[in-house]
C-alpha positions as CSV (number, residue, x, y, z in Angstrom):
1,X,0.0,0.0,0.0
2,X,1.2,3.5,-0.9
3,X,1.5,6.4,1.4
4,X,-1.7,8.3,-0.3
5,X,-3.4,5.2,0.2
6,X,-2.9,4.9,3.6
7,X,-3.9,8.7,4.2
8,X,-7.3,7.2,2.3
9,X,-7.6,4.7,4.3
10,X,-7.5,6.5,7.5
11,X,-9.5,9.5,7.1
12,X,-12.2,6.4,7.7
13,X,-11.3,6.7,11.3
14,X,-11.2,10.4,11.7
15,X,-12.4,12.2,9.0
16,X,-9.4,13.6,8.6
17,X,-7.9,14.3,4.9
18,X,-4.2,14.3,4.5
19,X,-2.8,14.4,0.8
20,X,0.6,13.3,0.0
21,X,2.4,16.6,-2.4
22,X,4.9,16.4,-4.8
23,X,8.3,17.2,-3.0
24,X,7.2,14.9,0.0
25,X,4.9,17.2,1.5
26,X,1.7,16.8,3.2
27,X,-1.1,18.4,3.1
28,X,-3.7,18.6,5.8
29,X,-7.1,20.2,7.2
30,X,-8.5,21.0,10.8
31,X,-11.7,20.9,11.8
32,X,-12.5,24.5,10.7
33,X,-11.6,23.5,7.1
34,X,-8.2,25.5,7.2
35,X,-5.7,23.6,5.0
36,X,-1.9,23.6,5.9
37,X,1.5,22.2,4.2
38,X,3.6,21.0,6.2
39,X,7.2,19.4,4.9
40,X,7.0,15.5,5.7
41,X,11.3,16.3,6.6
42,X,10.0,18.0,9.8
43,X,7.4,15.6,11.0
44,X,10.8,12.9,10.5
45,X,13.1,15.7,12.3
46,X,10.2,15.7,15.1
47,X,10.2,11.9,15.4
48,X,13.7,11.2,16.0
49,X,13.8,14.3,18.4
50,X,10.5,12.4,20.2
51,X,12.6,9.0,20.4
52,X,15.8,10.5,21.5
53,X,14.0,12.0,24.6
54,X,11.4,9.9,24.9
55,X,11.5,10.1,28.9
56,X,11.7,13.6,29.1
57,X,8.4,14.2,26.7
58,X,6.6,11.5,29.1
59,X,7.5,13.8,31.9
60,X,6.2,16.8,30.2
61,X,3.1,14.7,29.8
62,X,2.8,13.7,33.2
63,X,3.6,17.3,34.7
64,X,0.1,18.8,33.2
65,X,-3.2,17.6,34.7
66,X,-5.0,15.0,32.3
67,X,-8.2,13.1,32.1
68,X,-6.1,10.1,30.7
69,X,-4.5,7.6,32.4
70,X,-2.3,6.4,29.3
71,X,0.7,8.0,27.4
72,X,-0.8,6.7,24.1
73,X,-4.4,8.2,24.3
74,X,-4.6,11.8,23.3
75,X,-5.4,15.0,25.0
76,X,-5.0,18.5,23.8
77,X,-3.1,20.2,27.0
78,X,-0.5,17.3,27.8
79,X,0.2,16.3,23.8
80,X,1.1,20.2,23.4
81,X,4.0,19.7,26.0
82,X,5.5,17.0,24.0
83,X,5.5,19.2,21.0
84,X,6.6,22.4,23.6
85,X,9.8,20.4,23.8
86,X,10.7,20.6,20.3
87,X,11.0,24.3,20.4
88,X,14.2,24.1,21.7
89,X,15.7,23.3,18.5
90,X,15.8,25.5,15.5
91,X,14.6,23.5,12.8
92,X,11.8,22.1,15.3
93,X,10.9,25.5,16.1
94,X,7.9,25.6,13.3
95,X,6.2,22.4,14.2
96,X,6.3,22.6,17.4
97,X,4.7,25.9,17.1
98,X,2.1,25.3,14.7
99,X,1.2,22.5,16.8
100,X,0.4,24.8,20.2
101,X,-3.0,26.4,17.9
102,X,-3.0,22.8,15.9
103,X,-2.5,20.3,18.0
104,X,-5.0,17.7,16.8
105,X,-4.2,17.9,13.7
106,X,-0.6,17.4,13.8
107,X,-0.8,15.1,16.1
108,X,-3.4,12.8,13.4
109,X,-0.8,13.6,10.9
110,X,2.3,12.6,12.8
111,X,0.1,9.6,14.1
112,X,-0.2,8.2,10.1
113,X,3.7,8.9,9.8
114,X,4.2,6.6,12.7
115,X,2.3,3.8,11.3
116,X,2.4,4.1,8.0
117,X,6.2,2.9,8.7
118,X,5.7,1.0,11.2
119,X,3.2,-1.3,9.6
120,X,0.9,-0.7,11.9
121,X,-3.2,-0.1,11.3
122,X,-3.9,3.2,12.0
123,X,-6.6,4.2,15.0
124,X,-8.1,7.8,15.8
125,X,-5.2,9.1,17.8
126,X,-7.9,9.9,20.9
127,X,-8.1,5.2,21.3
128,X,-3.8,5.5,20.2
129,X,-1.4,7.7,18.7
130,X,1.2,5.3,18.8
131,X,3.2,8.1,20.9
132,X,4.8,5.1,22.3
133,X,8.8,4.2,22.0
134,X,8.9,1.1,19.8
135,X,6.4,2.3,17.1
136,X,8.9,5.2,17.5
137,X,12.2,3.2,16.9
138,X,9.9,0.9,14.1
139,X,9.5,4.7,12.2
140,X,12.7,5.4,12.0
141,X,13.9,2.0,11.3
142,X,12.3,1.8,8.0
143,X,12.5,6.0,7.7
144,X,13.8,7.1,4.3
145,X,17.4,8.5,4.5
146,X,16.4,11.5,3.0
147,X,13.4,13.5,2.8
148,X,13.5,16.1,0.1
149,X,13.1,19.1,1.8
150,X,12.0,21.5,-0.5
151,X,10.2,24.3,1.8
152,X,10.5,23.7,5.4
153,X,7.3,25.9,6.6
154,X,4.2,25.1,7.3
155,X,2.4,27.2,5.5
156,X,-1.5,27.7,5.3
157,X,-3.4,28.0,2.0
158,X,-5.7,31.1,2.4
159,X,-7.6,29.8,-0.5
160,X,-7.3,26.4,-1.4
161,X,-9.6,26.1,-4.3
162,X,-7.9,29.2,-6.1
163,X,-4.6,30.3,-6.7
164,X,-3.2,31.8,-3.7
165,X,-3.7,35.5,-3.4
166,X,-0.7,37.5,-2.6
167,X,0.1,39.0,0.6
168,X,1.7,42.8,1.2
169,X,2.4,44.4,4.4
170,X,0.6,47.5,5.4
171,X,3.2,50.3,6.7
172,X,0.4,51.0,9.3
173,X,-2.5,49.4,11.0
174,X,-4.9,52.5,10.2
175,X,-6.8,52.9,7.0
176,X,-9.3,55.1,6.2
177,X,-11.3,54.2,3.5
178,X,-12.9,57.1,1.3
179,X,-15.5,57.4,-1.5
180,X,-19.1,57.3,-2.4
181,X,-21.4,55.4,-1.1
182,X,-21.7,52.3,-2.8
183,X,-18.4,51.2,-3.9
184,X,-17.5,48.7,-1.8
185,X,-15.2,49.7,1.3
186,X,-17.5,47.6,3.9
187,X,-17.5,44.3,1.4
188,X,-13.5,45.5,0.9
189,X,-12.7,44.9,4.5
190,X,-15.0,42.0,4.7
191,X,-13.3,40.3,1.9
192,X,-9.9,41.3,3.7
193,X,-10.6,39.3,6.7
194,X,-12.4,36.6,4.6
195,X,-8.6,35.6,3.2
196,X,-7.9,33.8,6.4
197,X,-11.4,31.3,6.1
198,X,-12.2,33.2,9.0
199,X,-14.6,35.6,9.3
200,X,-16.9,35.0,11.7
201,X,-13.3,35.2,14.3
202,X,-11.0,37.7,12.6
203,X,-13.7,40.5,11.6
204,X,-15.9,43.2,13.5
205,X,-18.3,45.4,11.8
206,X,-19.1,48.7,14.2
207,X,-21.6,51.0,12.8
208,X,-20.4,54.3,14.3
209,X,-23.4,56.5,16.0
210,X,-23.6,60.3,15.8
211,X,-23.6,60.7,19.1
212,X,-20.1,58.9,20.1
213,X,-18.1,62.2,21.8
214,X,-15.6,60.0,24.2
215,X,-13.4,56.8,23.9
216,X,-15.9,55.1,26.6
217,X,-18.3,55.2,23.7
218,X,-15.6,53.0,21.7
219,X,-14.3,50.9,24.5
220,X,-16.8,51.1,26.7
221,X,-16.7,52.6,30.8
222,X,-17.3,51.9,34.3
223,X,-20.7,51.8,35.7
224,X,-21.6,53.1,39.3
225,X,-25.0,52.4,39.0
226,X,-26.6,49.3,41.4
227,X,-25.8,48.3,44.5
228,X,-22.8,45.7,43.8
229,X,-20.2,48.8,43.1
230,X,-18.3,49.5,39.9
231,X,-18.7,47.4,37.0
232,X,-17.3,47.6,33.6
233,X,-19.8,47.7,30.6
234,X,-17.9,46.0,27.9
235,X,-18.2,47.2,24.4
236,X,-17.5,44.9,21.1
237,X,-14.8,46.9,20.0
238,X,-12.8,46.3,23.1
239,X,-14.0,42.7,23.3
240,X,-13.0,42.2,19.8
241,X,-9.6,43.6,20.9
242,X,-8.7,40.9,23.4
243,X,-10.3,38.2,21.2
244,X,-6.9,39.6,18.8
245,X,-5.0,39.2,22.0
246,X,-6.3,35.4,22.4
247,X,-4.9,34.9,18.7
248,X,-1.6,35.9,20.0
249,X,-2.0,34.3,23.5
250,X,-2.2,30.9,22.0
251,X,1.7,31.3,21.0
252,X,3.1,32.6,24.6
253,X,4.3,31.7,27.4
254,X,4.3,33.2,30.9
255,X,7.0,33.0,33.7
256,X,5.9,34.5,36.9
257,X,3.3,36.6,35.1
258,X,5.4,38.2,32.0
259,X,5.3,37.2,28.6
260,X,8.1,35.4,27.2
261,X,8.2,33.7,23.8
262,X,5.6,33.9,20.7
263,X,6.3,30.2,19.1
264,X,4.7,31.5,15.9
265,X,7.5,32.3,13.0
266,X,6.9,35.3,10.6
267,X,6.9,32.3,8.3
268,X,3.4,30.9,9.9
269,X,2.5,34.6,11.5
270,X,-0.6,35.1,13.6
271,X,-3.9,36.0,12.2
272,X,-4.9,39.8,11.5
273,X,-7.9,41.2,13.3
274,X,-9.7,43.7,10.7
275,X,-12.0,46.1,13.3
276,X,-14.4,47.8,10.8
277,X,-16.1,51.2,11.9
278,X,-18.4,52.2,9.3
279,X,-19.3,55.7,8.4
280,X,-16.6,56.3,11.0
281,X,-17.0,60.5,10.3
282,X,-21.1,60.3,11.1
283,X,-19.2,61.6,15.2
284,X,-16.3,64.2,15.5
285,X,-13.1,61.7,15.2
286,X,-10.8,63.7,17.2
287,X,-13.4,62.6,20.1
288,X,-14.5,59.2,20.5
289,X,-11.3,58.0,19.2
290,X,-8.6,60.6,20.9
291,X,-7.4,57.7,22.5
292,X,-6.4,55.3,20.1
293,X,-4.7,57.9,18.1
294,X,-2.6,58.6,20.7
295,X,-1.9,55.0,21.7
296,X,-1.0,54.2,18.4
297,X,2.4,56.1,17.9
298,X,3.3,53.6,21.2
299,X,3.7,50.9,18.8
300,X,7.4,49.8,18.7
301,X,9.3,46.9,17.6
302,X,12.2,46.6,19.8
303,X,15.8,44.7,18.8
304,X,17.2,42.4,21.0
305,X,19.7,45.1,22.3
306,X,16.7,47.2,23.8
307,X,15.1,44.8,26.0
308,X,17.0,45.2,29.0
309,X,15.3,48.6,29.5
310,X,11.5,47.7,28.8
311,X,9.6,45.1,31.5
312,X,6.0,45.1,29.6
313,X,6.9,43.6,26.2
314,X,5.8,40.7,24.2
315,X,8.4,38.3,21.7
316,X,6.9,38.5,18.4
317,X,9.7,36.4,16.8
318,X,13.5,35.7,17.9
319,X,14.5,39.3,16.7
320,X,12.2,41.7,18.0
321,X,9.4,42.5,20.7
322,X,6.8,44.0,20.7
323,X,5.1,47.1,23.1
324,X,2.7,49.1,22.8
325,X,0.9,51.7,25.8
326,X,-2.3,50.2,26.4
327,X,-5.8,51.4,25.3
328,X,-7.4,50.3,28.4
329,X,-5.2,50.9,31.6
330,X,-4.8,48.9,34.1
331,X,-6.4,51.0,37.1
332,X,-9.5,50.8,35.2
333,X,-9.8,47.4,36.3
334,X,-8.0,47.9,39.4
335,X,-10.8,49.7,40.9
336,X,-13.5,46.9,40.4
337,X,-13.7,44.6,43.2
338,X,-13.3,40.7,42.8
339,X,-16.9,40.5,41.8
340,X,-16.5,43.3,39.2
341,X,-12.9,42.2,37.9
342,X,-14.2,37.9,37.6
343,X,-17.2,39.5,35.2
344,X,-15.0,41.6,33.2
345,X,-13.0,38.3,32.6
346,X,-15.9,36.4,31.6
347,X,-17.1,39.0,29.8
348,X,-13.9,39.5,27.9
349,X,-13.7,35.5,27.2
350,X,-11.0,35.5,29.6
351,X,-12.3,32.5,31.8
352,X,-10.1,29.5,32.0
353,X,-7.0,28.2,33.7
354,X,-5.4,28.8,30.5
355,X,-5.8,32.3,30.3
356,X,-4.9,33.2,34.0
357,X,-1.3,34.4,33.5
358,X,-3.0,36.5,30.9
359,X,-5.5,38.3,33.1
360,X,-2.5,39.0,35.6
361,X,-0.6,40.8,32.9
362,X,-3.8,42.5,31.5
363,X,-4.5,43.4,35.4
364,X,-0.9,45.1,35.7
365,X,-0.2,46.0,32.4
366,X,-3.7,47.1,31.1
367,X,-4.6,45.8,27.7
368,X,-2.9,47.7,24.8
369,X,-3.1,47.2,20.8
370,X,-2.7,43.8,19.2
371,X,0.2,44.0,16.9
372,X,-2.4,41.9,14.5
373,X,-5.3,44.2,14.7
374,X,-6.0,46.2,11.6
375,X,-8.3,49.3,11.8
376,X,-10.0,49.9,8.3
377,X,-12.6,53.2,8.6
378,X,-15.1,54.3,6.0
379,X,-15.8,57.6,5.0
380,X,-18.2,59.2,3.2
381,X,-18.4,63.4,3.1
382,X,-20.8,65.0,2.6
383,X,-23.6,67.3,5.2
384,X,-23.9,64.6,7.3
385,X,-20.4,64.2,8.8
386,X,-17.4,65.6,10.3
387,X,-14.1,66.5,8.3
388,X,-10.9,65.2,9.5
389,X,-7.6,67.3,10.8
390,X,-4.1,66.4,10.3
391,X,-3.7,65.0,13.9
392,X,-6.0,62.0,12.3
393,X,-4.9,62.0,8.6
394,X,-1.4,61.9,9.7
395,X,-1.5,58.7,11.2
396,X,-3.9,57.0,8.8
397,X,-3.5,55.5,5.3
398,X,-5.8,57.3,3.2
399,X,-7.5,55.1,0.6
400,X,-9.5,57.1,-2.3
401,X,-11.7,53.8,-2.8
402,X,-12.6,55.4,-6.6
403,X,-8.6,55.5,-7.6
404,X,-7.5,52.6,-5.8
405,X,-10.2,50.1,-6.2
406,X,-12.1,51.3,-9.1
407,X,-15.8,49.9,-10.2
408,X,-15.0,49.1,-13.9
409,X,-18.9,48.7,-14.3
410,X,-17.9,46.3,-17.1
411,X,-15.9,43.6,-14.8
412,X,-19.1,43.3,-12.9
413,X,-19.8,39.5,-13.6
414,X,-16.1,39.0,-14.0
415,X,-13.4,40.6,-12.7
416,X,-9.8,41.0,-14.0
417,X,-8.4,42.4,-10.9
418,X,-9.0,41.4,-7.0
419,X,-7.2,43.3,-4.2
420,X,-3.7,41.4,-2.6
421,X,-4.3,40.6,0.7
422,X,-3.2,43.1,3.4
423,X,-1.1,42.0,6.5
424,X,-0.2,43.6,9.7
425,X,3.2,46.1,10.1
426,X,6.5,44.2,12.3
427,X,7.9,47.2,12.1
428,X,7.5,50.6,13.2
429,X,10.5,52.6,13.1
430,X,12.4,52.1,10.0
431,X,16.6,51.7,10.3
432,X,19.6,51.0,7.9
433,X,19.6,47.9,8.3
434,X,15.7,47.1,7.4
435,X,16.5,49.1,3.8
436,X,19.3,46.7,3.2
437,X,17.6,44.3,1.2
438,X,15.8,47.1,-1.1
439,X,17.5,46.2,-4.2
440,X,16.6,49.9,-5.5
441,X,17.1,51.7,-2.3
442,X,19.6,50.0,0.2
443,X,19.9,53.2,2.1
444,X,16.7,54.7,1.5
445,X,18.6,57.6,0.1
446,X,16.3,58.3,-2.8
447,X,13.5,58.6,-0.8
448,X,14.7,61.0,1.5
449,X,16.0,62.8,-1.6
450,X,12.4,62.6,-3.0
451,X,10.6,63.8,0.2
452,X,12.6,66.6,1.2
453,X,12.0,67.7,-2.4
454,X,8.2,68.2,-1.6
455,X,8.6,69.6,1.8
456,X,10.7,72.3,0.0
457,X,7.6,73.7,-1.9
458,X,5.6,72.8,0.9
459,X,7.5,74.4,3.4
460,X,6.0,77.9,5.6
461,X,2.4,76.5,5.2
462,X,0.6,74.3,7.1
463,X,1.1,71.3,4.8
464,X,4.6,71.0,5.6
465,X,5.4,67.5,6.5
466,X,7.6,66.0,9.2
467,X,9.6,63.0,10.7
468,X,6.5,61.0,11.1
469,X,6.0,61.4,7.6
470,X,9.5,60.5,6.6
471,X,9.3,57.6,8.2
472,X,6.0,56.1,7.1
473,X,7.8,57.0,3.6
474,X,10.6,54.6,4.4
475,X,8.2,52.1,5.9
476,X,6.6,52.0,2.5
477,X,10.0,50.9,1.0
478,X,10.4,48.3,3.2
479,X,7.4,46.8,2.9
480,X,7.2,46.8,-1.0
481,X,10.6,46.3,-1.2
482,X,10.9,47.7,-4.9
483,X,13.1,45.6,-6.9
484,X,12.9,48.4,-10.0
485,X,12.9,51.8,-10.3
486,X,9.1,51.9,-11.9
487,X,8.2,50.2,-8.9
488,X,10.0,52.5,-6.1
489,X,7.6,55.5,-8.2
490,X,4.9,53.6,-7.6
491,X,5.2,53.3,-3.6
492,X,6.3,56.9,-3.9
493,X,3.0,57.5,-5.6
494,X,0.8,55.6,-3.2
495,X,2.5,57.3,-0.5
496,X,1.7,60.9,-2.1
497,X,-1.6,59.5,-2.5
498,X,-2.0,58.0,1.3
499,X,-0.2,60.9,3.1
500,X,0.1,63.9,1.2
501,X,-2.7,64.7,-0.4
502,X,-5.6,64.2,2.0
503,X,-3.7,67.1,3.8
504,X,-3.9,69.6,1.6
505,X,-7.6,72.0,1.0
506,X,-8.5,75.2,1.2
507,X,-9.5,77.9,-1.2
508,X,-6.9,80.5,-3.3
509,X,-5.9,82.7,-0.7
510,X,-4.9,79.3,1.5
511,X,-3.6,77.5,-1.5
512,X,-1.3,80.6,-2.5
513,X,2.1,80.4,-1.8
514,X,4.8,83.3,-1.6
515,X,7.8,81.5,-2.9
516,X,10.4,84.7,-3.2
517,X,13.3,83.5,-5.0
518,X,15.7,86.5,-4.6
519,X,15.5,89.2,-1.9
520,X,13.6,91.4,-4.4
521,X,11.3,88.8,-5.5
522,X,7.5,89.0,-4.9
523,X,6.2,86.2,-6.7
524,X,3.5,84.1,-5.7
525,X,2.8,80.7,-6.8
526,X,0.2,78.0,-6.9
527,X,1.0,75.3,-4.5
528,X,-1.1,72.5,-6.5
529,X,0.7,74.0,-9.7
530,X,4.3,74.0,-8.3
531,X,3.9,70.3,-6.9
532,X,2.6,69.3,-10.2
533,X,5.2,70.6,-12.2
534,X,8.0,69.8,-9.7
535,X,6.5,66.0,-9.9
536,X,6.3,65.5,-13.0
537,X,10.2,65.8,-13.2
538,X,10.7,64.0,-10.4
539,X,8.2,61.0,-11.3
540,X,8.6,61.1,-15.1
541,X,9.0,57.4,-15.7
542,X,5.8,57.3,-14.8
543,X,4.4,60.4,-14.8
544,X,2.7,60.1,-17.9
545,X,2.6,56.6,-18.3
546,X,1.6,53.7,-16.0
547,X,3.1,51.2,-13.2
548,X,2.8,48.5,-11.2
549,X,-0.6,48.4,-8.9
550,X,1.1,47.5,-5.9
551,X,-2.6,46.9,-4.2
552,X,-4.5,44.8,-7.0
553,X,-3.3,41.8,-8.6
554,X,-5.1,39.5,-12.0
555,X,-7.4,37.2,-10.5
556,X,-5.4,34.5,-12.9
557,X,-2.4,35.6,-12.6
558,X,-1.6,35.8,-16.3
559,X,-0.7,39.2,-16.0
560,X,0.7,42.2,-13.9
561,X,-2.1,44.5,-12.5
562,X,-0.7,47.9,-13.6
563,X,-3.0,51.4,-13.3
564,X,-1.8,55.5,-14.5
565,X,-0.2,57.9,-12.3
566,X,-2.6,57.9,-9.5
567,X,-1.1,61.5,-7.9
568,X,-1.7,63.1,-11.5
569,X,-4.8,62.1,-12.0
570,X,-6.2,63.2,-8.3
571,X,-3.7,67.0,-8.4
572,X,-5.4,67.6,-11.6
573,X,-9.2,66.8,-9.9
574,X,-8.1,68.9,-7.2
575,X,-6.9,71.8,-9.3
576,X,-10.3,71.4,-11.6
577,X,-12.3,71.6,-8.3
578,X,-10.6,74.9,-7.3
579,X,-11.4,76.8,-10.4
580,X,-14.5,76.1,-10.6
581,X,-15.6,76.3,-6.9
582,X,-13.4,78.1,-5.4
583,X,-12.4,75.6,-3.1
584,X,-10.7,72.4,-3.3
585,X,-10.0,69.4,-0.8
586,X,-8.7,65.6,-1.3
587,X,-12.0,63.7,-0.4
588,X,-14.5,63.0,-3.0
């Protein structure tokens, strides 16, 4: 009997289906439906680790409270200590990851290995996984010598029955999403979170109310009402916060209360939480969500050199940790008693001996951002709602939805172009050596060049950007990581598009500039006209022609998704909208 049909065979006894890959890889499904890859070289690597210390995974097993009485019959908790050991070594370090959020399934799949060599009929690994030290030393006696090894990752298939959609890095975790109504920014962000198979965990849809004036309306306050004191009325958004903190939970470990190690590699990375608020201008933003804005520039990825001075911090891989001030502070729930903090923690889906070195650091620490949490706002202007300022535009990502994302009414019934999938920033300060691999930018030298370029025509008004700026530039680059010089324009572009531009209304007087160019000068200029003309010398490669769509990508794949000049296109709207009207602003 062949491999595959032994996989066959036993998906009789646990409905399992496992699927032998060219290269000597397996693929395999949980009970959600999620499928994985996984290497068969690493599930070998794993055995022989296993059989080498045999009695110090049965110790693990026996250290952590179990309903079973034998080594052989499965149970979530004391099966993810024998794979906890692996960690230890570098090339176990994926599997035994995975396996703390996948435990049953590996386990099936390293269960088949097992028998499969040893000649042994497979059972559902809860009546024996054959965990046991001669069907070990059976494996590995009739083990292949070599196991190609042709990607050593597990790696999970967003989208099994289609061709894989690609995945870019967002340079920040704060979109807002502009356009008229109709053209898809809810269903965008939907659709977003839907690339993980997820939605009903990884998505929250928050219509926001005119009335919202405070962050308790966002994350909710303390009640004094009732005779059993304080307690804290929980809103979705700040439940849907720590259910992204439960995502990233299931990879630590605490020692005496403080996070330690996230098992998950970039290479398998956690889940992103997308937190939708729709119509998110209908209430003043500066308001209700004052508080995240601020707690958002906390974000910081620190290098290993760092850590000695920060105690509240989080290991996102072997190279960096994370921290972040929190968004709900700690004496917030200080001040409940018992009663008040246990329903908090129930309320928060806290409850469980699992999560209690959790809810210690959450009681000490408060509960800050999620480094996976993505928040996408849509906006609409018009007499309704409330404009934006710079303090809120300056740390978004502006989407026009209509440049962007266009409706090509056409493409209705078939569309040539679907967006890439977004991911979450590990990174939040850029420095030399993250620019090093930008074939086109090592140094990020050009950009700098390119930037203070602008701020030169920009500079006495209140357009004028900064170091923040500068550095979501640069973040750009790294995220893209151009490998031509078409393709550095076109993050420049995006940026302009993103950062720039939704600065910058006003009417004539404001959009005026006096721009002396000798001590005897008096000449005033146009500040739309002088960035036009100063960018289309700066961006002529593609100035006039197109470039890569860095956000969209064929939905066969038989072709590059390209688009025009998108800061063109939207100066020369702008300019168009100030003649005739007097006045002129980014949104549409």
């Amino acid at each position: 009997m062949n491999l595959q049909d032994f996989f066959d065979r036993s998906q009789l006894k646990d409905n399992q289906s496992v699927r032998a890959e060219p290269g000597y890889a397996f693929k395999y499904s949980n009970s959600s439906g999620e499928v994985f890859i996984i290497n068969a070289q690493d599930i070998a690597d794993f055995i022989k680790f296993f059989r080498d210390n045999f009695q110090e995974a049965k110790d693990a097993w026996k250290i952590i409270p179990t309903r079973s009485s034998q080594f052989e019959q499965y149970e979530e908790k004391s099966y993810r200590a024998i794979f906890d050991l692996a960690r230890r070594e570098d090339h176990l370090r994926t599997i035994s990851s995975t396996a703390r959020s996948q435990t049953l399934p590996i386990t099936r799949v390293v269960s088949k290995f097992i028998c499969y060599l040893s000649g042994i009929e497979y059972a559902d690994v809860k009546v024996n996984s054959h965990f046991d030290l001669n069907s070990l030393n059976a494996a590995l006696q009739n083990m292949p010598q070599k196991i190609e090894n042709l990607d050593r990752r597990v790696k999970k298939v967003i989208k099994p029955t289609e061709k894989d959609v690609r995945t870019v890095c967002l340079p920040k975790p704060f979109l807002l999403l502009a356009g008229i109504s109709g053209t898809g920014k809810t269903r965008f962000v939907r659709q977003q979170a839907g690339y993980t198979q997820s939605l009903n965990e990884t998505y929250c849809l928050v219509p926001v109310r005119p009335d919202w004036h405070e962050p308790s309306d966002l994350l909710g306050y303390v009640s004094r009402l009732g005779v059993h004191g304080p307690r804290y009325v929980v809103s979705d958004i700040l439940t849907f916060i720590v259910s992204a903190w439960k995502e990233i939970i299931s990879s630590i470990e605490f020692v005496n209360g403080e996070p330690e190690w996230i098992g998950r590699e970039q290479s398998y990375p956690v889940r992103p939480f997308w937190l939708c608020l729709d119509e998110m201008n209908l209430a003043p933003v500066e308001q209700y969500f004052a508080d995240f804005l601020s707690v958002l520039e906390t974000r910081n990825f620190l290098g290993e050199e760092e850590l000695q001075h920060h105690n509240a911090k989080t290991r996102v891989n072997r190279s960096y940790v994370y921290t972040c001030d929190p968004i709900l502070k700690p004496s917030v729930i200080t001040q409940l008693d018992s009663d008040g903090q246990n329903i908090l923690r129930s309320e928060l889906g806290l409850n469980g001996a699992e999560f209690n070195g959790h809810w210690r650091y959450f009681c000490h620490h408060g509960i800050a951002l999620p480094f996976n949490l993505i928040v996408a706002g849509t906006v609409n202007m018009d007499e309704t709602t409330h404009g934006f300022s710079r303090k809120v535009i300056d740390r978004a990502l502006t989407i026009d939805f209509g440049q962007f994302f266009p409706n090509n009414f056409d493409q209705f019934f078939d569309p040539q172009y679907r967006p890439v999938a977004l991911g979450y920033p590990m990174i939040s300060s850029v420095t030399l050596d993250d620019l090093a691999p930008v074939p086109v930018d090592p140094d990020g030298a050009r950009s700098v060049e390119f930037l203070a370029g602008i701020n030169n025509i920009l500079k006495g008004t209140a357009f004028e950007l900064a170091y923040r700026a500068l550095n979501e530039l640069l973040l750009s680059v790294v995220c893209f990581a151009p490998p031509d010089d078409k393709t550095l324009y076109a993050v420049w572009d995006d940026f302009l598009m993103m950062k720039l531009l939704p600065r910058i209304e006003g009417d004539h007087e404001k959009l005026t500039v006096f721009q002396p160019q000798s001590p005897d000068d008096d000449d005033s200029q146009d500040l739309l006209a002088s960035l036009f003309r100063h960018l289309e010398s700066s961006m002529a490669p593609i100035w006039s022609g197109d470039r890569p769509d860095l956000l969209r990508e064929s939905v066969n794949g038989d072709a590059e998704a390209r688009t025009k000049c998108r800061t063109k296109e939207k100066i020369e709207w702008m300019r168009g909208r100030l003649v005739s009207h007097g006045f002129t602003s980014f949104w549409p």
